[in-house]
PALUMTI-628092 format. One record per residue (C-alpha): residue number from 1; x, y, z. Coordinates in Angstrom, 1 decimal. Layout:
% PALUMTI-628092
nr NUM; east X; north Y; up Z;
...
This chain:
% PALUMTI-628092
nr 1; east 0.0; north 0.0; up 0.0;
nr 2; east 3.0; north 2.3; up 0.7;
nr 3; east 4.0; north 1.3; up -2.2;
nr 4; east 1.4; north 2.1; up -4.4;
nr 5; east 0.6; north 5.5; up -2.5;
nr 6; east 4.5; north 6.9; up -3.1;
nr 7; east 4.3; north 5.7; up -6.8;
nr 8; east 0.9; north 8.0; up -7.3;
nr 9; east 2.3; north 10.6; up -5.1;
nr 10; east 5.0; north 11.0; up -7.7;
nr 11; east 2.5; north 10.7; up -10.9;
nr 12; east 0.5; north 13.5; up -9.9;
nr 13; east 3.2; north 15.6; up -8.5;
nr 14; east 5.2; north 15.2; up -12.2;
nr 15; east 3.3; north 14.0; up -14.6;
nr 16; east -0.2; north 13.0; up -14.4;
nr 17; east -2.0; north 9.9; up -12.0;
nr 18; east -5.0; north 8.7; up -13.3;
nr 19; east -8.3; north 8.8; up -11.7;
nr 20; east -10.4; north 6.2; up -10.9;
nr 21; east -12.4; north 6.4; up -14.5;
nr 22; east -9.1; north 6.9; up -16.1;
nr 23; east -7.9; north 3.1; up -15.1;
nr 24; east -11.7; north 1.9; up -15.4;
nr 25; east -11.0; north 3.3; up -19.4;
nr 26; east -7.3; north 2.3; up -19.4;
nr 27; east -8.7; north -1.0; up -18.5;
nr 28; east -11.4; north -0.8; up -21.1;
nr 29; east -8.7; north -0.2; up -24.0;
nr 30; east -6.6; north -3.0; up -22.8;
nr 31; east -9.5; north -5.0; up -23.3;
nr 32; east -10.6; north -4.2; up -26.5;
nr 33; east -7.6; north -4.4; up -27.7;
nr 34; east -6.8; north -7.7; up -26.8;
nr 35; east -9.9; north -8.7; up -27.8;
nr 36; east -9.7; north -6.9; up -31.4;
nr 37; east -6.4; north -9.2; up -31.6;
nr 38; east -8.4; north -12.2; up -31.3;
nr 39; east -11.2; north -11.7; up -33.2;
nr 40; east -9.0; north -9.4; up -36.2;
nr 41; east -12.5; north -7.3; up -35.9;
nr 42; east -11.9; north -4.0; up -36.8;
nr 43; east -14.4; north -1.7; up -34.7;
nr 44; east -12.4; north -3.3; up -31.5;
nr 45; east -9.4; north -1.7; up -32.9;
nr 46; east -11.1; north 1.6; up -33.4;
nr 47; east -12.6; north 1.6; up -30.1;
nr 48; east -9.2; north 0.8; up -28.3;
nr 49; east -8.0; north 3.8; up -30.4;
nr 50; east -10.9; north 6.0; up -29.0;
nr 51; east -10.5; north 5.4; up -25.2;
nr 52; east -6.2; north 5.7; up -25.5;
nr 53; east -6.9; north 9.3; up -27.4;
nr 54; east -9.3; north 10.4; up -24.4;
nr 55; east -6.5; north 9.0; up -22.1;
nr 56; east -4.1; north 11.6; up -23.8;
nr 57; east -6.2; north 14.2; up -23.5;
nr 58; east -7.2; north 14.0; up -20.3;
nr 59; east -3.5; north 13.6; up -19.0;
nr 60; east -2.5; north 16.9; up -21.2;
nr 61; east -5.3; north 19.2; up -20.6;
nr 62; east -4.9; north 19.2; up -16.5;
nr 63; east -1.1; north 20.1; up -17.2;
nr 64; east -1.8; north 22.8; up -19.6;
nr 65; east -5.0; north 24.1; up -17.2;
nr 66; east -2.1; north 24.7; up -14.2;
nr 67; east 1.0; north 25.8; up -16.7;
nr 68; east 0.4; north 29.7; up -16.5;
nr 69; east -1.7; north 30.4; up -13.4;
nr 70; east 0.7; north 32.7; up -11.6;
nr 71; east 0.3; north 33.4; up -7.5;
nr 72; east 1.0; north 36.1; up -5.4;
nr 73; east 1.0; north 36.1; up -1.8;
nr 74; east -0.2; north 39.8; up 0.8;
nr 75; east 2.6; north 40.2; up 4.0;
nr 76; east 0.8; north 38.3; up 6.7;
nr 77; east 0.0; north 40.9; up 9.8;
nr 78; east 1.5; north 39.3; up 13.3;
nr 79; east -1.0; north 38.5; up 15.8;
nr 80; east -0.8; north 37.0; up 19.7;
nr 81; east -1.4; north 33.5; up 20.1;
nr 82; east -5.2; north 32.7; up 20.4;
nr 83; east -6.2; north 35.1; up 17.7;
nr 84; east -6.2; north 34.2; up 14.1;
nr 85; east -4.1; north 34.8; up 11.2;
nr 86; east -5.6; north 36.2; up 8.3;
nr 87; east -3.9; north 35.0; up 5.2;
nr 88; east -4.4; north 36.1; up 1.4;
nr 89; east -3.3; north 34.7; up -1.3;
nr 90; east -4.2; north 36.3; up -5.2;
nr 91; east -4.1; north 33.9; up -8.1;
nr 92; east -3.5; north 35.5; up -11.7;
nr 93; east -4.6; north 33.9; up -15.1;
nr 94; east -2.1; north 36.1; up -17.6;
nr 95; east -3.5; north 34.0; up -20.7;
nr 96; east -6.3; north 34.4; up -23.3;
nr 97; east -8.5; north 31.3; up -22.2;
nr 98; east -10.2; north 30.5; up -18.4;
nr 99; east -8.8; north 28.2; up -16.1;
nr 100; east -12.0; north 26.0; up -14.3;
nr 101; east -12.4; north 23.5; up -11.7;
nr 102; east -9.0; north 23.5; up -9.6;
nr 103; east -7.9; north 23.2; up -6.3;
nr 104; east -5.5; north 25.5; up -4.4;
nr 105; east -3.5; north 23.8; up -1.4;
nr 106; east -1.8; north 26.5; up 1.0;
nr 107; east 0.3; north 24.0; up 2.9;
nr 108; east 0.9; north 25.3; up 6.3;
nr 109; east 3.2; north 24.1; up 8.8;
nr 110; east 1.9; north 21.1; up 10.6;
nr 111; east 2.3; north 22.8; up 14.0;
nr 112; east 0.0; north 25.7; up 12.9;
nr 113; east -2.3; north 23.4; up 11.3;
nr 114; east -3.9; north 21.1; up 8.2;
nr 115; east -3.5; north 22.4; up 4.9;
nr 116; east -6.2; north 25.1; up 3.7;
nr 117; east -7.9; north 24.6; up 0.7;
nr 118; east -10.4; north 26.0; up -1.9;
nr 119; east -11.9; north 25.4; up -5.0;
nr 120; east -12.9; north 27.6; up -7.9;
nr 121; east -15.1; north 26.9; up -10.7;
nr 122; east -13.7; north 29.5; up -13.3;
nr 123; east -10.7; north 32.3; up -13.5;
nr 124; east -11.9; north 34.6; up -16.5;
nr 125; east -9.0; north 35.7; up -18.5;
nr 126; east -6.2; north 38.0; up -17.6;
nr 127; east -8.6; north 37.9; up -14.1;
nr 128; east -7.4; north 37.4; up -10.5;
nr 129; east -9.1; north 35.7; up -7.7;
nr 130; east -8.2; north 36.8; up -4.2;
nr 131; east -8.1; north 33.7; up -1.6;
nr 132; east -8.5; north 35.0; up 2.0;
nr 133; east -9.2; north 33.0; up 4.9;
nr 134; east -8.5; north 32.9; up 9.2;
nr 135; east -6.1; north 30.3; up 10.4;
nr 136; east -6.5; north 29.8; up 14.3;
nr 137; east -3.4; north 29.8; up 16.3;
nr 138; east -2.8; north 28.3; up 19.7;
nr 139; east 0.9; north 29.0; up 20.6;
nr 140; east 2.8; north 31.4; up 19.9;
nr 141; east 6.4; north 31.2; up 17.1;
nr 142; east 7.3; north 32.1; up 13.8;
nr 143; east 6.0; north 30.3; up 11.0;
nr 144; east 7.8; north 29.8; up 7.9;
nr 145; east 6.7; north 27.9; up 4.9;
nr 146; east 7.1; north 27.9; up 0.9;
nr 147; east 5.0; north 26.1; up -0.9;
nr 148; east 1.4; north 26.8; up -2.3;
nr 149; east -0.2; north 23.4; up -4.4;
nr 150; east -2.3; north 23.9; up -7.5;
nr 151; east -4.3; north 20.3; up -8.1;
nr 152; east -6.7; north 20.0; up -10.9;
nr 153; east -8.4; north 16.9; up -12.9;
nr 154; east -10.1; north 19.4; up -15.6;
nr 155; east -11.6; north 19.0; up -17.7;
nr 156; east -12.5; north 15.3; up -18.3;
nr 157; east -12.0; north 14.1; up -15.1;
nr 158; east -9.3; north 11.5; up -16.0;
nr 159; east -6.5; north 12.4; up -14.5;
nr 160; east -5.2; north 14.2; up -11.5;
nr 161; east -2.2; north 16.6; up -11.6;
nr 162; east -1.0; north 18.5; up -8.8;
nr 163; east 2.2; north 21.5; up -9.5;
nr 164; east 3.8; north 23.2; up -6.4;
nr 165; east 4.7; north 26.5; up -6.7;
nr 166; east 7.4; north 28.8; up -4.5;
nr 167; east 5.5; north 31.2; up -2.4;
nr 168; east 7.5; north 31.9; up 0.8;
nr 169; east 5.0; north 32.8; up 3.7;
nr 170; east 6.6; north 33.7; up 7.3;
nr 171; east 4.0; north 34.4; up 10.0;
nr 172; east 4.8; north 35.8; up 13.7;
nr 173; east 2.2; north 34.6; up 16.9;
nr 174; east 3.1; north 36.8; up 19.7;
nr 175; east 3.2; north 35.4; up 23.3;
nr 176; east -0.5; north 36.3; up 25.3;
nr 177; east 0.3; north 39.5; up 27.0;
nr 178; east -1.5; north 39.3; up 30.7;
nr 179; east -3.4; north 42.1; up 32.3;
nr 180; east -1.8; north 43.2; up 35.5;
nr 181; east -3.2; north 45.4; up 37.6;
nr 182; east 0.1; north 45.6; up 39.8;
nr 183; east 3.2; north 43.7; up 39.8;
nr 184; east 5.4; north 43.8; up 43.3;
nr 185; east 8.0; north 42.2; up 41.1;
nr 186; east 8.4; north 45.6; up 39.0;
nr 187; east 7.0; north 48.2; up 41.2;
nr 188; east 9.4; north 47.1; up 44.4;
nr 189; east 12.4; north 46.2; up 41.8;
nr 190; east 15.4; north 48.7; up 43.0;
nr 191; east 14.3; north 50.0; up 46.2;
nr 192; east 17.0; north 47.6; up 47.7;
nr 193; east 19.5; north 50.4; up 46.2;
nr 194; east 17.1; north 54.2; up 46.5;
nr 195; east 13.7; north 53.7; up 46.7;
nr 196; east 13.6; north 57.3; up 46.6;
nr 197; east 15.7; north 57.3; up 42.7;
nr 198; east 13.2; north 54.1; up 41.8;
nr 199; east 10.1; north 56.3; up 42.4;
nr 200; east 11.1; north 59.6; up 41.3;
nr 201; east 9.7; north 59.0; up 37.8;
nr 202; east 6.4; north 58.4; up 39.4;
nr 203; east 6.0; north 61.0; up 42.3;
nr 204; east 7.0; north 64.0; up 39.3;
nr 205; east 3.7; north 62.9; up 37.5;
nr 206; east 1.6; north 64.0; up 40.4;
nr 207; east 3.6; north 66.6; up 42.2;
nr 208; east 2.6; north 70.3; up 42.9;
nr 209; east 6.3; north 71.6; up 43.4;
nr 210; east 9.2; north 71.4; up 41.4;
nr 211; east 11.1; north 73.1; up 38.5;
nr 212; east 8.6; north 75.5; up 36.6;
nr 213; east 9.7; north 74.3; up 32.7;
nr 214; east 7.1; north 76.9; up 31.1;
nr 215; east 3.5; north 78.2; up 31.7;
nr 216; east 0.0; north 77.8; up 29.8;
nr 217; east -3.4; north 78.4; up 29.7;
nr 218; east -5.9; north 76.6; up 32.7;
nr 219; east -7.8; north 73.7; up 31.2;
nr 220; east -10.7; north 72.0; up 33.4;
nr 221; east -8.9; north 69.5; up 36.1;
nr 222; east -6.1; north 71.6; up 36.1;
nr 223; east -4.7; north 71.9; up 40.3;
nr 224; east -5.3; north 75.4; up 41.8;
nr 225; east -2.2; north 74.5; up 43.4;
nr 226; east -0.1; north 74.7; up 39.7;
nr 227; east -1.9; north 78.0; up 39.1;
nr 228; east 0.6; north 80.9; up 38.9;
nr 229; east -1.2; north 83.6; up 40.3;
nr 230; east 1.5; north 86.8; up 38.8;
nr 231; east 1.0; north 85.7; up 35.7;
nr 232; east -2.0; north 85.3; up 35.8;
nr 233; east -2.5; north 88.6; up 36.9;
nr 234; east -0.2; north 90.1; up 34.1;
nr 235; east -2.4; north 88.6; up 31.0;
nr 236; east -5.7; north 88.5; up 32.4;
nr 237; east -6.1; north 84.5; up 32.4;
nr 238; east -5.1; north 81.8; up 34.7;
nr 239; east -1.9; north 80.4; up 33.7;
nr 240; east -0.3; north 77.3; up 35.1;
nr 241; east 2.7; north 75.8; up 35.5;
nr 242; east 4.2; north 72.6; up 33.5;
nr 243; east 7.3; north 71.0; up 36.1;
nr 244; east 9.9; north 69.7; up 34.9;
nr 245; east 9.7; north 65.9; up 34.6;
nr 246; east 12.7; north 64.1; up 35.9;
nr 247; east 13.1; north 60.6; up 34.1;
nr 248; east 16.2; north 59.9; up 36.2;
nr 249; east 17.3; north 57.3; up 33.7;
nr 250; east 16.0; north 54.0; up 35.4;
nr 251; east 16.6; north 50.9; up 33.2;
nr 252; east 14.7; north 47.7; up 33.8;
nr 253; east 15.8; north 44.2; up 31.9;
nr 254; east 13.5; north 41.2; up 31.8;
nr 255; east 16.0; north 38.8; up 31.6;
nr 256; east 14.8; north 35.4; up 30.4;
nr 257; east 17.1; north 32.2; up 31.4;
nr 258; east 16.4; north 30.3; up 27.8;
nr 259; east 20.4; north 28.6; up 28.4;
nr 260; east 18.5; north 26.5; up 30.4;
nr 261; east 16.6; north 23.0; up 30.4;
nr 262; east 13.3; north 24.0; up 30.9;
nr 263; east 10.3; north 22.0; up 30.8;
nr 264; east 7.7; north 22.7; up 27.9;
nr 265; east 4.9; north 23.8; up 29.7;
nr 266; east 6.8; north 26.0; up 32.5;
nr 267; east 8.6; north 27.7; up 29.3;
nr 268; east 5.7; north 28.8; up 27.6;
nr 269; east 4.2; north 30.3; up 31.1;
nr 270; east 7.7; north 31.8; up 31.4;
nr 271; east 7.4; north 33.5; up 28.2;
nr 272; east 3.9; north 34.7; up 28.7;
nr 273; east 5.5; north 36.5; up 32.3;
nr 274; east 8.1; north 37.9; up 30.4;
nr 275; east 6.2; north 39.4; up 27.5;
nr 276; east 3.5; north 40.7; up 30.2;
nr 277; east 6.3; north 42.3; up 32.8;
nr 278; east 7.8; north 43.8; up 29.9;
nr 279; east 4.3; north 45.6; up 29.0;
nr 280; east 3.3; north 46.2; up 32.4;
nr 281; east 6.8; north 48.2; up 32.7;
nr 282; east 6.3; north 49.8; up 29.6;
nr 283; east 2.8; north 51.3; up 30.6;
nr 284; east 4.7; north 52.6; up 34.2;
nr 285; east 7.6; north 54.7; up 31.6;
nr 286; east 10.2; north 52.0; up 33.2;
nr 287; east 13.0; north 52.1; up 30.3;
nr 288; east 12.2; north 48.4; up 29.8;
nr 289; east 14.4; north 45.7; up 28.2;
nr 290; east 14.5; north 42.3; up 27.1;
nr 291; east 17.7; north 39.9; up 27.6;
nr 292; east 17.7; north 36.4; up 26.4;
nr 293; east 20.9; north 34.4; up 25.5;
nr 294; east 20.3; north 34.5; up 21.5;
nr 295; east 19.4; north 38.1; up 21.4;
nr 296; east 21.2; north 39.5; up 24.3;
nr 297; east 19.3; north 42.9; up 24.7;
nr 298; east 16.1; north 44.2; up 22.8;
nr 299; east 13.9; north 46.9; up 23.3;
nr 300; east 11.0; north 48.1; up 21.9;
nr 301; east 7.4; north 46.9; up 21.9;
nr 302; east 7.7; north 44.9; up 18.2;
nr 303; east 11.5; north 43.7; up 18.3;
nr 304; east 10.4; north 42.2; up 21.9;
nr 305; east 7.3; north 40.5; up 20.9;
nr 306; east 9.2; north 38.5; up 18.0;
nr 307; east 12.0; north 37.7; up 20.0;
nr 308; east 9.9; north 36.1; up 22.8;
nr 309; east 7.7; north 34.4; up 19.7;
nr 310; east 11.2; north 33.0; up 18.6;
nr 311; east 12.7; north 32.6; up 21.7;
nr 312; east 13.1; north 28.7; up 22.4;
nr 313; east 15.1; north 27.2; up 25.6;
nr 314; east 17.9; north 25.3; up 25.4;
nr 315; east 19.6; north 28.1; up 23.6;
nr 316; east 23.1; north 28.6; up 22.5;
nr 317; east 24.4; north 32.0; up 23.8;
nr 318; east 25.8; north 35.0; up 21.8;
nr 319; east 28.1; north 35.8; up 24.3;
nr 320; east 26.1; north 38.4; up 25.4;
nr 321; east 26.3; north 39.0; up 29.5;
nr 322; east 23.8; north 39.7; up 31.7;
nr 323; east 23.7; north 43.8; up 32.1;
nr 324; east 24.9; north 44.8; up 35.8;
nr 325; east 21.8; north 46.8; up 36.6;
nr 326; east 18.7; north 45.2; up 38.2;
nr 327; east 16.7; north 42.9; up 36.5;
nr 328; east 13.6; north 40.7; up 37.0;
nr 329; east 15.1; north 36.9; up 36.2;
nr 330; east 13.1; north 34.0; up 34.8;
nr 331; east 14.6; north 31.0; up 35.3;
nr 332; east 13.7; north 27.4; up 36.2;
nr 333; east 17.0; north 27.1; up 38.4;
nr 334; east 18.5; north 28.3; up 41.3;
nr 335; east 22.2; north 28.5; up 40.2;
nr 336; east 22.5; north 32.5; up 39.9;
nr 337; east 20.4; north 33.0; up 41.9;
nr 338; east 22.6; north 34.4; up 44.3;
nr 339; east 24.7; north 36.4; up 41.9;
nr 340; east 22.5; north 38.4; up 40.1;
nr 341; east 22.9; north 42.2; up 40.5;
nr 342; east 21.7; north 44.1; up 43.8;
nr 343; east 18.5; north 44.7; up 44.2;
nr 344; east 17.2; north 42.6; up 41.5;
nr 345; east 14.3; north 40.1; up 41.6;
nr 346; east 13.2; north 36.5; up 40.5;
nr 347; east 11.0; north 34.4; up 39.1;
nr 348; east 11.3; north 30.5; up 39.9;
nr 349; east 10.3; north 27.7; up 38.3;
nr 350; east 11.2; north 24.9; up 39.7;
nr 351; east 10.6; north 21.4; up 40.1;
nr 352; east 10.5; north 21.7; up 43.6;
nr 353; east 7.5; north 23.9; up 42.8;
nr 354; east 5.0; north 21.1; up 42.6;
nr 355; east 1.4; north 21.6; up 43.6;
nr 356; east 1.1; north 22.3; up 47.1;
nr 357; east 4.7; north 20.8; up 48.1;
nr 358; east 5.3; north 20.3; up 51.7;
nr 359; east 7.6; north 23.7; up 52.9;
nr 360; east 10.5; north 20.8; up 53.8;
nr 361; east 10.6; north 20.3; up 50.7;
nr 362; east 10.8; north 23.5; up 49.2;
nr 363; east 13.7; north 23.9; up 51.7;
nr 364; east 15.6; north 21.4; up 50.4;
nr 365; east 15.6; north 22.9; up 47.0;
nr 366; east 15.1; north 26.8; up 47.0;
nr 367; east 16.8; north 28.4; up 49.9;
nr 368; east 20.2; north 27.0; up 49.6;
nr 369; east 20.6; north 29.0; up 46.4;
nr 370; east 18.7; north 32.1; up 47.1;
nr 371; east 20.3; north 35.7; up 48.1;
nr 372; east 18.2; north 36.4; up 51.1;
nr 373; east 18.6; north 40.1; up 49.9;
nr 374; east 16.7; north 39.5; up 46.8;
nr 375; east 12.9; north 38.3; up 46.7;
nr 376; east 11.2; north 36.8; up 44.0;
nr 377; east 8.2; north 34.6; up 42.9;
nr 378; east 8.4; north 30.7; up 42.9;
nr 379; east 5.9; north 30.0; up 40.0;
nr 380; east 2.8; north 27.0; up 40.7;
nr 381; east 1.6; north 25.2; up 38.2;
nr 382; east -1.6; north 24.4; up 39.7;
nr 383; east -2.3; north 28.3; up 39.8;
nr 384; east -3.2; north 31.2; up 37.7;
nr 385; east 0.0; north 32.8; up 36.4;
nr 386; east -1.8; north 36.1; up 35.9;
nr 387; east -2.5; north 36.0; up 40.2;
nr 388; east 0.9; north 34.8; up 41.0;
nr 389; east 2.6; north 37.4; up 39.2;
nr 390; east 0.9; north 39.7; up 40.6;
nr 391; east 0.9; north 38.6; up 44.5;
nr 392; east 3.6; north 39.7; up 47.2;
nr 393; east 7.2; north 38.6; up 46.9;
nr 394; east 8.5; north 35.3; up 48.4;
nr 395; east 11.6; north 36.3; up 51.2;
nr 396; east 14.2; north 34.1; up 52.3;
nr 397; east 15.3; north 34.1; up 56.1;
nr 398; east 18.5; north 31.3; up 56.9;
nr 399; east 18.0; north 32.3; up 60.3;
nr 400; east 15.3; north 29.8; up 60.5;
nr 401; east 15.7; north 28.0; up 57.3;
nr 402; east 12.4; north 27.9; up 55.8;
nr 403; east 10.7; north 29.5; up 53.1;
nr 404; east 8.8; north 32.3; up 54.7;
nr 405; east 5.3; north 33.0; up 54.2;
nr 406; east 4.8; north 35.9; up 50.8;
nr 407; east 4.3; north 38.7; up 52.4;
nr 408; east 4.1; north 42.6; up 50.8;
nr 409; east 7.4; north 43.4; up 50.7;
nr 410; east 8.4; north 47.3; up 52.3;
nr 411; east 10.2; north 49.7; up 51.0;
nr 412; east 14.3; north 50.0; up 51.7;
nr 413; east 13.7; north 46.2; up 52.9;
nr 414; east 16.2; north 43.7; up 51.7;
């Protein structure tokens, strides 16, 4: 059966593999031409003749049918994994007669999914046909395939002939960026070195005393308290004051550990928290990085998102090192741990992070590892990474050995 499937795999794909009617006639002609043999009668002969010519022609025609159809394929628009990819393909009939009754084959990468297919009855000539159609996603990557399939059997049904042709497709699913609300991980990262430098950014976004950087007209909502009362006197119309916005220059890296073995699942959900710390930074005017060992460091909303969609563990490094500032670390072991830069922060996953593991446990694996000056989250798998990442750091405490309850972390506390 293999066999026999490979040998009309490679008919249809370079010549021509007859359908079922075309061996039912191949058949016939066989027969009446063994038969004319024995019986010297001459209709048999002509008959025989009659079915081999259709034969011809129904092997020839489906070539000629696909020969000039010429296809063009639109840029395919990224999307996050969940939504779906719309795909568009335009096939172009450059010659003087119509093409009918064929098949286009958009063979996508079995990981996306099964092949899409349509059918159309007629392309008028020197027409177009635009093919568009949604292709779910599930998990996020970068797509790449080549090759679009053009299958027809027109227009006597004999034969089947199927030609490939070279359209390069590359499509980009985005890791699912979480809502979060608040993140201790990023809001409390730093204030091990200044809490005061680490909030500076946010305080001059609601202050009412600062560095006057120029005046303008009162709009509604405006503070009395920014109101600057001589000025306003001098033109006849409330002025008030813009401060000076002090940026400070804070840098946060989301540094994800893909050296490492990681297990499939616990990857993904790692690459969901770093895509959604990133964003939640982002929003809070952090100057917000990524660093993983292929890429080393990325900024920027798009260049992240198709890293993290490319990002795969098990990495080989570019020799990149980790920057020396603070960083939020994602990493499913404990071995830097303790050497990652003050005042930076973690996020474990671990296989001593088992649902609802006994704290002796955890104590035999976590602490030995940890810088008690450094908090972090240890990731569960039985529980929603969206409420985990956004629930109080995990502290360490040798003086007692065990993995101390999360509490809110305070400022200045180490």
């Amino acid at each position: 059966m293999k066999l026999a499937a490979s040998i009309a795999e490679w008919l249809e794909t370079h010549w021509a593999n007859p359908a079922y009617s075309g061996w039912l006639l191949l058949s016939l002609a066989i027969f009446f031409f063994g038969a004319a043999t024995n019986t010297l009668a001459g209709w048999l002969y002509v008959l025989s003749g009659v079915i081999v010519g259709l034969l011809v022609l129904g092997a020839i025609l489906p070539l000629r049918t696909l020969r000039a159809l010429r296809i063009q394929r639109s840029p395919i628009a990224p999307v996050s994994a969940g939504e779906d990819l719309t795909l568009e393909v335009t096939l172009h009939n450059p010659t003087a007669h119509p093409k009918t009754l064929f098949q286009v084959q958009d063979r996508l990468p079995y990981v996306l999914g099964a092949p899409a297919q349509t059918v159309l009855e007629v392309l008028a000539p020197q027409g177009q046909y635009a093919w568009r159609y949604c292709q779910p996603t599930s998990r996020r990557g970068i797509y790449r395939w080549q090759t679009l399939e053009l299958r027809t059997g027109s227009p006597l049904g004999l034969f089947w002939c199927r030609r490939s042709q070279a359209v390069p497709a590359m499509a980009v699913v985005y890791p699912t960026v979480l809502t979060l609300t608040h993140c201790p991980l990023v809001d409390e990262l730093g204030q091990d070195i200044s809490p005061q430098f680490f909030s500076r950014d946010r305080r001059s976004e609601t202050t009412t005393e600062g560095i006057t950087r120029s005046l303008r007209p009162y709009r509604w909502g405006d503070s009395t308290r920014l109101i600057h009362w001589r000025s306003s006197a001098r033109k006849g119309e409330l002025q008030v004051r813009e401060l000076e916005v002090f940026t400070g220059g804070q840098e946060l890296v989301i540094g994800l550990d893909s050296t490492a073995t990681w297990e499939a699942e616990a990857f993904e959900q790692a690459v969901v928290a770093a895509a959604s710390l990133y964003f939640y930074a982002h929003r809070h005017n952090l100057q917000t990085q990524l660093w993983t060992a292929s890429t080393g460091l990325v900024a920027g909303n798009r260049p992240v998102l198709e890293a993290l969609a490319a990002v795969n563990s098990q990495e080989t490094s570019s020799g990149s090192a980790l920057p020396r500032f603070p960083l939020v670390w994602l990493t499913p072991t404990t071995l830097q741990l303790a050497t990652l830069p003050s005042g930076s922060r973690w996020v474990l996953w671990s296989a001593a992070a088992q649902p609802s593991p006994s704290p002796a446990k955890i104590d035999s694996e976590v602490p030995a590892a940890i810088n008690p000056h450094y908090p972090g989250l240890i990731i569960r798998p039985d529980q929603s990474l969206q409420i985990q990442l956004q629930a109080p750091l995990h502290r360490t405490d040798y003086s007692s050995a065990n993995l101390s309850t999360p509490e809110q972390d305070k400022p200045g506390q180490a």
